[in-house]
C-alpha positions in Angstrom: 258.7 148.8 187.9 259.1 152.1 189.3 262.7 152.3 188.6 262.3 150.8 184.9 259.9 153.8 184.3 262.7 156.4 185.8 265.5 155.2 183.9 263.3 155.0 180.6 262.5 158.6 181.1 266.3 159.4 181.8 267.2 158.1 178.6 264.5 159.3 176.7 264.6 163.2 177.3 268.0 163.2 175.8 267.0 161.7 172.7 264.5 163.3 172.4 266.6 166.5 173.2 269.0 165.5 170.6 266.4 164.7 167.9 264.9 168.3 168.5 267.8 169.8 168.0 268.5 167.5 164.4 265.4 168.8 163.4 265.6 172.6 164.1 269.0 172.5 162.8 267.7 172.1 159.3 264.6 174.1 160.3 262.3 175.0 157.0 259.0 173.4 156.2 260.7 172.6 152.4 263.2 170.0 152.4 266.9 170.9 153.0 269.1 169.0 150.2 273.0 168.2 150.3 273.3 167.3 146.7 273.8 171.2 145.2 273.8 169.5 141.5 270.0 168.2 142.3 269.0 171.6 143.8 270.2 173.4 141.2 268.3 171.4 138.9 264.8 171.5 141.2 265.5 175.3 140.8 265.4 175.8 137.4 262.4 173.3 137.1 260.8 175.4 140.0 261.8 179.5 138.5 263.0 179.3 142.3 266.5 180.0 143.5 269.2 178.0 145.6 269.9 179.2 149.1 273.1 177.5 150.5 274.0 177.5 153.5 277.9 176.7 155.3 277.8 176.0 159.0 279.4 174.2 161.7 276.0 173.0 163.1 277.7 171.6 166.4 280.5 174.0 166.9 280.0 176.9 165.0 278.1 180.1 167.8 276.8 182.6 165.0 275.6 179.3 162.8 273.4 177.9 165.5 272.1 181.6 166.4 271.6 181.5 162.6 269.5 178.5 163.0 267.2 179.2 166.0 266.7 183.1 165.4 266.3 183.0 161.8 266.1 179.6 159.8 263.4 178.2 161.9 260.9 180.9 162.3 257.8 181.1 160.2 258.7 183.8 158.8 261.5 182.1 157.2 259.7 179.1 155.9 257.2 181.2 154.1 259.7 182.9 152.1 261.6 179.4 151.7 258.5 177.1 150.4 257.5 180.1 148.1 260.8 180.9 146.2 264.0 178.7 147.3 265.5 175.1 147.4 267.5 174.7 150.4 271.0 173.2 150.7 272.9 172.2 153.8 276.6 172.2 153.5 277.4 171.0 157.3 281.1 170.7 158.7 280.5 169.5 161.9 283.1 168.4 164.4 281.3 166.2 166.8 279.4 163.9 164.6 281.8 163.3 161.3 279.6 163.6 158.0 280.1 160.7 155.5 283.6 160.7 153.5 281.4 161.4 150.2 279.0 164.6 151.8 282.1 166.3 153.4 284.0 166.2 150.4 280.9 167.2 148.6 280.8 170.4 151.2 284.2 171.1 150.4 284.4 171.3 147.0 281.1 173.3 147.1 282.7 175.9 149.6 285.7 175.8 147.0 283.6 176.6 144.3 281.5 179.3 146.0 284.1 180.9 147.6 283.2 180.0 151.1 286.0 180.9 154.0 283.9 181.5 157.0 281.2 179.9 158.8 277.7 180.9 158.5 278.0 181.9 155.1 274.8 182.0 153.0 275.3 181.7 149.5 272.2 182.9 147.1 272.5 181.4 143.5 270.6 181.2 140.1 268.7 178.2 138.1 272.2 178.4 136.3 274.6 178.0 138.8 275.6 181.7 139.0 275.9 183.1 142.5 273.5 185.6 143.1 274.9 187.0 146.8 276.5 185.9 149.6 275.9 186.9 153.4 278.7 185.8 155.8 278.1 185.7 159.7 274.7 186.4 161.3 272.9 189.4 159.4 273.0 192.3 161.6 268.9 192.9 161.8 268.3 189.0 162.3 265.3 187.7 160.7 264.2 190.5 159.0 267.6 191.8 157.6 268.1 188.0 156.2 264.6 188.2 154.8 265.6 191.4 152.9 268.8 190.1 152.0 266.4 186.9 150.1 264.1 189.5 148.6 267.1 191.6 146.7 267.3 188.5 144.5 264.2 186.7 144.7 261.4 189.5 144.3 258.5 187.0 144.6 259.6 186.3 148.1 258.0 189.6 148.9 254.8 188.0 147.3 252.0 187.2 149.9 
């Protein structure tokens, strides 16, 4: 029995490992879409705007510092549930995306201009990009929280 319990707990750290790190990789307490189209829409219903952002989520250095210093503190997910929809546009290496989301990602990054990974892309109920930050913002949380409040002043809202 002993053994049965070691070996459970051998294999279950690393899930568990691996589903923590799922999970913080799309930190935020709102939900983090891949359809733009839909978020686009849920904006404009919402007076809220789109934040999108490009990563390599399991290659990509400055996207996961992205991801653990900024995207998944609370300070971030107060400004997110208040005034955004969130969109992940993931090119990951390890684990291939579905045929459908990666070209989906692509033709997104085509249409927004994307070359470089992180890239956050800020844009309107309309469709009209608003800003666009690319690499990790030099004053971490709180420079990425200004960056949001340029163009959504009711982030700044408590």
């Amino acid at each position: 029995m002993r053994n049965h319990s070691h070996m459970t707990k051998k294999l279950l750290l690393p899930a568990m490992l691996l589903l923590a790190g799922a999970l913080s990789a799309t930190a935020g307490k709102g939900d983090w879409h891949t359809d733009f189209d839909k978020a686009i829409n849920k904006a404009k219903e919402e007076n809220k705007i789109v934040l999108v952002e490009f990563h390599g989520s399991d290659w990509c250095p400055p996207c996961m510092k992205l991801n653990d210093e900024v995207l998944s503190t609370e300070a971030f997910k107060d400004v997110a549930e208040k005034s955004l929809i969130l969109v992940n546009a993931d090119f990951p290496r390890k684990e291939p995306l579905p045929d459908a989301q990666r070209e989906h990602n692509e033709a997104l990054a085509q249409k927004l201009g994307v070359q470089y990974f992180p890239t956050v892309v800020l844009v309107d109920g309309e469709g009209e990009v608003l800003d666009k930050m690319v690499g990790f913002p030099k004053d971490g949380v709180d420079g990425f929280l200004s960056f949001i409040r340029e163009k959504a002043p009711e982030a700044s809202e408590g």
